[in-house]
TORTITOR-423038 format. One record per residue (C-alpha): residue in three letters; x, y, z. Coordinates in steps of 0.2 Angstrom, whole numbers, padded with zeros to 4 digits, always signed. Each point is the difference from the previous one (the first is absolute). Layout:
% residues N
alaXYZ ...
***
This chain:
% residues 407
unk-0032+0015+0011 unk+0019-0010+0002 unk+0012+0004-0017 unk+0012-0010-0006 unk+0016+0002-0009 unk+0002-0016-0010 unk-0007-0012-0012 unk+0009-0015+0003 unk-0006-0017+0008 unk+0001+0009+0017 unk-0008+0015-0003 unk-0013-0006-0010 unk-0003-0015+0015 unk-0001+0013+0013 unk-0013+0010-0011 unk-0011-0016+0000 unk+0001+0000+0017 unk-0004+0016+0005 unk-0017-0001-0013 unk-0005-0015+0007 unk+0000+0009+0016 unk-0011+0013-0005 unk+0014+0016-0003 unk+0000+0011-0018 unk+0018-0004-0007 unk+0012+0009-0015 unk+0014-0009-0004 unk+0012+0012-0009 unk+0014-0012-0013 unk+0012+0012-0010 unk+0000-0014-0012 unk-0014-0001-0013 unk-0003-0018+0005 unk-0003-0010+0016 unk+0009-0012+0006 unk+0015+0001-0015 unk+0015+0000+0010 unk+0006-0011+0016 unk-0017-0008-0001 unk+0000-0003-0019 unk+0010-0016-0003 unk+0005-0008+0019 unk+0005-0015+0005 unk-0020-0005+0001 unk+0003-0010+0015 unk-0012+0002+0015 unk+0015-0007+0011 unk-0009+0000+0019 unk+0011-0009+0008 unk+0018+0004-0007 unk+0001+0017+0005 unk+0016+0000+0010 unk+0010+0019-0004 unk+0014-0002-0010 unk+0010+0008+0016 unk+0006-0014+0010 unk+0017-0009+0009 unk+0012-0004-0013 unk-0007+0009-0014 unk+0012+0013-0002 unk+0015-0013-0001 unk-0010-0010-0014 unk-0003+0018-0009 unk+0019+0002-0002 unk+0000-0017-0007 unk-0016+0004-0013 unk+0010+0013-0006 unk+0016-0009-0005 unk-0012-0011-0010 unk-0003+0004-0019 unk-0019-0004+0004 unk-0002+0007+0018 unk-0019+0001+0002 unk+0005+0016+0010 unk+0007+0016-0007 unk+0008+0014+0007 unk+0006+0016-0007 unk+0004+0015+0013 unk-0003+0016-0005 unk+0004+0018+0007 unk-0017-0001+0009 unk-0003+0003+0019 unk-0018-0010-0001 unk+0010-0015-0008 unk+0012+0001+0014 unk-0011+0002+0014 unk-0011-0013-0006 unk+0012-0013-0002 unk+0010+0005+0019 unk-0021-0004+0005 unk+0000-0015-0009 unk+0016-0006+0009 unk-0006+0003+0017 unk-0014-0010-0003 unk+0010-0015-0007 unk-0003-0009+0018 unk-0006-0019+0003 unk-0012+0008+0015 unk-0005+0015-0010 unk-0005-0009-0018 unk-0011-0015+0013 unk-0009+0015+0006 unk-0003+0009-0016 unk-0004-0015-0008 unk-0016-0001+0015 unk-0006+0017-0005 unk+0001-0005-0021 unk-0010-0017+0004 unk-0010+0008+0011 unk-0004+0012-0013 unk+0000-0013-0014 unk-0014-0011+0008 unk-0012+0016+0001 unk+0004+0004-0019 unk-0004-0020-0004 unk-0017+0001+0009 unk-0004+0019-0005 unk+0001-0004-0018 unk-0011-0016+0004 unk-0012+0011+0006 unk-0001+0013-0016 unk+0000-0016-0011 unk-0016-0010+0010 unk-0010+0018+0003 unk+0004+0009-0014 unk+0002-0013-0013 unk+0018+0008-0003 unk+0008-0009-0016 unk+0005+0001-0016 unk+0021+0000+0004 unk+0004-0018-0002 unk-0001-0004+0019 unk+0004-0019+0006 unk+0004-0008+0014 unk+0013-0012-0008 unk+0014-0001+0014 unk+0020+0003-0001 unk+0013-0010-0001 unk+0019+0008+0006 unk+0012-0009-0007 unk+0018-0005+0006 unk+0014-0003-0010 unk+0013+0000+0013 unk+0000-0015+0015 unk+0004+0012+0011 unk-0013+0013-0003 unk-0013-0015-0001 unk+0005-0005+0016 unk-0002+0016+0008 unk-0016+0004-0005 unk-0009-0017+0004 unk+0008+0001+0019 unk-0009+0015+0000 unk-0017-0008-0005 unk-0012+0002+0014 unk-0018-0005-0005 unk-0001-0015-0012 unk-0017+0005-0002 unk+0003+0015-0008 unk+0017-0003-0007 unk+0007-0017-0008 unk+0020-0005-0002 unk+0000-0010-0018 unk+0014-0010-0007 unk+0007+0007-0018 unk-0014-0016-0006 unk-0012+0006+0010 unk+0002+0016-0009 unk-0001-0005-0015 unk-0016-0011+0005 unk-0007+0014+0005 unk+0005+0012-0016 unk+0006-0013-0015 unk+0008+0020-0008 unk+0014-0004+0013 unk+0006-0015-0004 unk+0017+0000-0006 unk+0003+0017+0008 unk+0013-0004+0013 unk-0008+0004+0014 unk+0006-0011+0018 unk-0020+0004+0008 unk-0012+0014+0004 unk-0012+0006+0012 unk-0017-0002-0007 unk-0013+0013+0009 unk-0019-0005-0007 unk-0011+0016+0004 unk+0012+0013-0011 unk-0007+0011-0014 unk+0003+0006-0016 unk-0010+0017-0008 unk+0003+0013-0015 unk+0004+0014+0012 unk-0002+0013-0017 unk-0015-0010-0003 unk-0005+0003+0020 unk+0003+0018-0002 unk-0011+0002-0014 unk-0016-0012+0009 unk+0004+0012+0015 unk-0001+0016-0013 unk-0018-0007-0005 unk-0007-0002+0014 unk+0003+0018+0009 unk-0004+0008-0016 unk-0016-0009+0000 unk-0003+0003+0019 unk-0003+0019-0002 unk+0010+0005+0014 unk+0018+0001-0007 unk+0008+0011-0013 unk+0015-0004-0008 unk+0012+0015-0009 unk+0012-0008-0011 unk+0016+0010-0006 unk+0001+0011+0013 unk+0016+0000+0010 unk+0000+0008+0018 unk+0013+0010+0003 unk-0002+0006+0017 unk-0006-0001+0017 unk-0007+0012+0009 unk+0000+0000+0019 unk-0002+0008+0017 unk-0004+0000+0019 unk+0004-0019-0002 unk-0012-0004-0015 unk-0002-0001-0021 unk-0010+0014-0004 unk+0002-0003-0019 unk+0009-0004-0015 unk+0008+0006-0015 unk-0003-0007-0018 unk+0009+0011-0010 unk-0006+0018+0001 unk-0017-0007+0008 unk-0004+0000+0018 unk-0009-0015+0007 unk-0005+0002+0020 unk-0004-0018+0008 unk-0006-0008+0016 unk+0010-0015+0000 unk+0014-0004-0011 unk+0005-0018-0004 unk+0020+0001-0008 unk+0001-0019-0010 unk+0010+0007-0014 unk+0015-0014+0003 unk+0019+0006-0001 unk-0007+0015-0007 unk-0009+0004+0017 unk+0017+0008+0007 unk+0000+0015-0012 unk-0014+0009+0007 unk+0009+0006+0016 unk-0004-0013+0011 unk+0017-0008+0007 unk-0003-0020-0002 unk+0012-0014+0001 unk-0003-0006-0018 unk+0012-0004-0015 unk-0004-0011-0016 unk+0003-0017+0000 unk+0002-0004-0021 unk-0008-0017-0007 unk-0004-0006-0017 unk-0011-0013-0006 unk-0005-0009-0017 unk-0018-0004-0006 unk+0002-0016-0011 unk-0016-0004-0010 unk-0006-0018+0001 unk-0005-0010-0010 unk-0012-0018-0004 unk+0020-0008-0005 unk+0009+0006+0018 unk+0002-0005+0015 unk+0000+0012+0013 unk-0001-0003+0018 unk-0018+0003+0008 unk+0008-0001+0020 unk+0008+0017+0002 unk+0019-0002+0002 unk+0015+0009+0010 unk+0017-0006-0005 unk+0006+0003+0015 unk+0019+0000-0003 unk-0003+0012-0016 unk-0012+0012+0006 unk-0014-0002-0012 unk-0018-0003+0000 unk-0012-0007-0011 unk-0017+0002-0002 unk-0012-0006-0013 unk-0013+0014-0003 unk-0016-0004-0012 unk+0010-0005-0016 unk+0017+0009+0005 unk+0017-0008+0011 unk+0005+0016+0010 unk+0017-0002+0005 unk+0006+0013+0013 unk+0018+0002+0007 unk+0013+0014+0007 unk+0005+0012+0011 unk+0008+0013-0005 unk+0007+0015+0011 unk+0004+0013-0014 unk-0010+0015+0003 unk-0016+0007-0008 unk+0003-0005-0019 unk-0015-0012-0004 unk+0007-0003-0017 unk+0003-0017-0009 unk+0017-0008+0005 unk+0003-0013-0016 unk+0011-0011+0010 unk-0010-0002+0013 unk-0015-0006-0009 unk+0011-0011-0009 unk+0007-0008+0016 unk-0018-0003+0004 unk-0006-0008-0017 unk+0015-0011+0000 unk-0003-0007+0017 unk-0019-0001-0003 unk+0007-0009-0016 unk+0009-0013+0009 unk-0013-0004+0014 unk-0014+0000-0011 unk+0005-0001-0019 unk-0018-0006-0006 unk-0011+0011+0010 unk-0004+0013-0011 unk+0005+0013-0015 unk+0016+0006+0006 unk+0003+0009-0016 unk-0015+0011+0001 unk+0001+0003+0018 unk-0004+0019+0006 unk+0013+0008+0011 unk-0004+0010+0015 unk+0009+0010+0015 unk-0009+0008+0016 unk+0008+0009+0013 unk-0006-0009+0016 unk-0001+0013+0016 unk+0007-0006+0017 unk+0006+0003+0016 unk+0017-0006+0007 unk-0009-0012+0012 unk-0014-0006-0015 unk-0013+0005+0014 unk-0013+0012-0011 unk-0005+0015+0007 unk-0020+0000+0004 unk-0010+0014+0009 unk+0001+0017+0010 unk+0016+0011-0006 unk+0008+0015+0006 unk-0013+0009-0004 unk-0021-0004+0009 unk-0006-0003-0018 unk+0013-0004-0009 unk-0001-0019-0004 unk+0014-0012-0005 unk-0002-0017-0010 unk+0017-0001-0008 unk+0016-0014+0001 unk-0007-0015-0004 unk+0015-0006-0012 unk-0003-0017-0011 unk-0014-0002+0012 unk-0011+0013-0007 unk-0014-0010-0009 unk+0001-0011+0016 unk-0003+0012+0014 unk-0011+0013-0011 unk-0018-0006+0007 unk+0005+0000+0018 unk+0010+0015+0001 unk-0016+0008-0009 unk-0013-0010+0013 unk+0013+0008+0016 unk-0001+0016-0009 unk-0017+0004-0003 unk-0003-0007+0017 unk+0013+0014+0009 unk-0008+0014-0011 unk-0017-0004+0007 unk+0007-0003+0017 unk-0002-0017+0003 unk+0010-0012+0009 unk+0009-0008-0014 unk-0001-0020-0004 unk+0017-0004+0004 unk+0011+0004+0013 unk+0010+0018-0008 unk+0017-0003+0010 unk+0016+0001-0011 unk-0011+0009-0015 unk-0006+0016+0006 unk+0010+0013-0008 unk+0003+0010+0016 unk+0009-0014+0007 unk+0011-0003-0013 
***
């Protein structure tokens, strides 16, 4: 029997996992609902190849210039708060040319496993019913300079392209006019509804008969000794388990276990569209503004922000208003701006944007936490390597630079 604490993307992935290969499973959510915060209104993008950490060489110089700027994509507030602190001295430390290339291996390494494990569900199971497609990515450059660093770092023409700002707007006629220099065009992305994902997951292991879920219930505590869980509390109730699975996000910190996580804040808009708009089909990244697009179904999700300002998952007007404005001015006709619905999720990461995936301090005690915007992403093959560890198999991937006992 393996437990897990959270019903997010990530927990409800490794669940499908773990009952596909044969183990009784309870997920425990203290939310009534699954999937309803970080995984309910993402960025959409299954974004394999662009999953570089936000830590690299020349980021913090750039950061203090975001945030002179009135509509910094990044935000900062410090607080009187140790965690902050040590997270962002972390962060720091990994801001390193040689240290981003080599996180950047694990991630794509990672990602490619994610790509094919989701493949895999969808082909044997016949998983569907989240607005999946293959319809590629297109980053965007507003800025020569940026343009022409990225396309000096363009590799495989097979898997990526370098397109002139025509070519761009060739290839998605929603750009033209937008003031974009060129872009990188990448033709094997994907775009989902990760809420939708969650709740085709949700189906499927309540169907199975071998997973039970326990919605509003909140653990509060971790019991352990000799070096293992031997159970948990929820509430006043006393829950022993055999292996415990802890995929309850930024969250995951409060049961005792020390973790190198803090909440990266985002926000996104959900703009209806309509038979009258013109909303792009490719997904976009503005590159030089930090925001993604992503047509899901009949809806433009546009998704932007990081904010460093503690644990209040609240609203923040202006922000939302910065995105819609910018939104506004990129893709005027795309969709009902005006009736747009407003969302913020706290994204849990690590300092090096490396998740943590396997064996913790503790022989059954199991980690599948700090994934950051690349949740929806790396949630299948962080659940494939999972289940597989649990069961003691050799995992499909190579686990250097993710195990958790390494980090």
């Amino acid at each position: 029997m393996v437990c897990i604490i959270g019903g997010g993307v990530i927990g409800l992935a490794s669940a499908y996992a773990l009952v596909r290969a044969g183990h009784e499973v309870t997920v425990i959510e203290a939310r009534e609902t699954l999937g309803s915060e970080t995984s309910f209104a993402n960025g959409g993008q299954l974004s394999y190849r662009y999953v570089a950490p936000l830590a690299d060489a020349g980021v913090p110089l750039q950061a203090i210039g975001w945030l002179l700027r009135g509509d910094s994509p990044l935000k900062l507030r410090p607080r009187l708060d140790p965690q902050q602190w040590r997270w962002m001295a972390a962060f720091l430390g990994a801001c390193r040319g040689s240290v981003n290339k080599r996180n950047a291996a694990h991630l794509l390494r990672l990602a490619s496993l994610s790509q094919d494990t989701l493949q895999q569900w969808r082909d044997d199971d016949h998983l569907d019913g989240f607005d999946w497609r293959r319809n590629g990515k297109l980053v965007t450059f507003r800025n020569p300079r940026s343009f022409e660093q990225a396309r000096s770092k363009v590799t495989d023409i097979l898997q990526q392209q370098v397109l002139s700002a025509a070519d761009c707007a060739r290839l998605e006629p929603a750009l033209a006019g937008g003031g974009f220099v060129g872009g990188i065009y990448t033709p094997n992305e994907e775009v989902a509804d990760c809420h939708a994902f969650c709740q085709r997951l949700a189906a499927r292991l309540q169907a199975s008969g071998r997973c039970t879920f326990l919605l509003g219930r909140k653990v509060t505590r971790i019991r352990h000794a000799e070096g293992a869980v031997q159970a948990i509390e929820i509430g006043d109730e006393v829950m022993p388990v055999e292996h415990l699975v802890l995929a309850a996000g930024y969250r995951s910190a409060e049961l005792g276990v020390p973790l190198p996580l803090y909440p990266l804040k985002g926000y996104s808009l959900s703009v209806p569209i309509g038979a009258q708009h013109q909303a792009p089909n490719v997904s976009i990244t503005d590159y030089d503004r930090k925001i993604v697009y992503a047509r899901i179904g009949e809806q433009l999700r546009v998704a932007a922000m990081v904010d460093i300002v503690g644990f209040d998952a609240s609203l923040e007007p202006k922000r939302l208003a910065l995105i819609k404005r910018q939104a506004l001015e990129t893709f005027p006709l795309a969709g009902d701006y005006a009736h747009a619905v407003e969302w913020a999720g706290m994204r849990p990461a690590t300092p090096t944007g490396v998740p943590l995936i396997g064996a913790s301090v503790y022989r059954n005690l199991w980690l599948n936490l700090g994934h950051g915007a690349l949740g929806f992403t790396l949630a299948c093959g962080s659940a494939q390597v999972l289940a597989e560890l649990i069961g003691q198999h050799v995992p499909s991937i190579d686990m250097q630079g993710l195990s958790p006992r390494a980090a």
